[in-house]
Residue, then its C-alpha position, 0 to 999 in steps of 0.5 A: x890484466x885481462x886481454x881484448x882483440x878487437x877484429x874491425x874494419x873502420x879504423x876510426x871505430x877500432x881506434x875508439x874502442x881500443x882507447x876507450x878499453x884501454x883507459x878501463x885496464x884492458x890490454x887491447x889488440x886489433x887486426x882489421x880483417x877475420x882471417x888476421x884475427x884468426x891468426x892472432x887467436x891462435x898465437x895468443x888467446x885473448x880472453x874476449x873478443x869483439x868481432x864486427x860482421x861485416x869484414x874482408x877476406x873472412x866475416x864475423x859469422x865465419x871467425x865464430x864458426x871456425x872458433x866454434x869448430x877448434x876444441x881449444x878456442x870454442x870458449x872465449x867469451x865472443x861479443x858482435x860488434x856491428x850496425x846491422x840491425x835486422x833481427x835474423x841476424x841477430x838470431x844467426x850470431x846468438x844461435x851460432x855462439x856468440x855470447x852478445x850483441x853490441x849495435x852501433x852506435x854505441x857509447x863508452x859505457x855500453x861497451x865497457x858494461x858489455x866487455x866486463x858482463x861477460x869477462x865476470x861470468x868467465x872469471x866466476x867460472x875460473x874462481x869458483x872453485x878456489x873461494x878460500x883464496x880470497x878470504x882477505x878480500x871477501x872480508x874487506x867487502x864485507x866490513x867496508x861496503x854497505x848492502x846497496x853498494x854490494x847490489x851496485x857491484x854485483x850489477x856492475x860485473x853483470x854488465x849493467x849500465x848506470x842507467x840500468x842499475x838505476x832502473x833495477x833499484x829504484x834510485x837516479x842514474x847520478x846516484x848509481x855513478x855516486x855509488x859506484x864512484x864510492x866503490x872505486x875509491x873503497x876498493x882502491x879500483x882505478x878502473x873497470x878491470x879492476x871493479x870487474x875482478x872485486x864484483x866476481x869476489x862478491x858474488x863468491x860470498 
């Protein structure tokens, strides 16, 4: 089970993503402050973090740097989380580090799509090496999924939304959910987690 920190200061905000990803399969901690969150990191090192900007005692940009300066914890897959929109601050989180940017308001879809964008191209990196592991499963897709629901899968662990996925090819937002509703059930995936490791096998074959 992959595991998530969310570092935020609303508790209102921090409540409804921890059960948003913990309804996908996410195992999901919080601290409300950089320098807690720190201190978690180092007991145990989740595999992505969501990090808002603006916090007390140490901000979002200060979490990353000093993230940045440990060889150990350089690279977790780091997503900013924050209302501000101004385009210099995007630049200063992007160019210090951070793997993405999620402004809020955002909705359920958007952060799960976020979340699973950049955990696929952290487990691709763990699996590539190790192919022959999944034969079983490589020939499973290859028998039971047909060619569209392939490029639905493969789009779905790049952290596209459905809407997204609608736009790259070419049908309806409800026929993109259909699909991926259908590799739910194929694939016997419960949740986003679940769809997130079999999108890492397909992308492998």
């Amino acid at each position: 089970m992959y595991t998530i920190l969310i570092l935020e200061d609303n508790p209102v905000i921090c409540s409804n993503m921890e059960i948003i990803l913990k309804m996908e399969g996410f195992s999901v901690s919080s601290a409300a402050d950089g320098q807690s969150g720190l201190d978690m990191i180092r007991k145990e090192r989740p595999d992505l973090i969501l990090c808002d900007i603006l916090m007390p005692l140490m901000d979002g940009h200060d979490v990353l740097e000093t993230l940045k300066n440990e060889g150990t914890l350089a690279d977790i897959p780091f997503i900013f989380v924050t209302a501000l929109e101004e385009r210099a601050d995007v630049r200063r989180g992007m160019s210090a580090g951070a793997d993405d940017y999620l402004t809020k308001p955002f909705s359920a879809e958007e952060l799960v799509s976020a979340v699973i964008g950049r955990l696929h191209r952290l487990e691709l990196l763990r699996m590539s090496g190790i192919k022959t592991t999944f034969e079983k499963e490589r020939a499973f897709l290859n028998e039971h999924i047909t060619a569209r629901e392939r490029e639905v899968l493969l789009l779905v662990g790049n952290g596209a939304t459905s809407r997204e996925i609608a736009e790259r090819l070419g049908i309806s937002a409800r026929t993109a959910e259909v699909h991926r509703a259908n590799l739910m059930h194929k694939l016997d995936a419960a949740n986003s987690a679940m769809l997130a490791r079999w999108a890492v096998i397909a992308e492998l074959l």
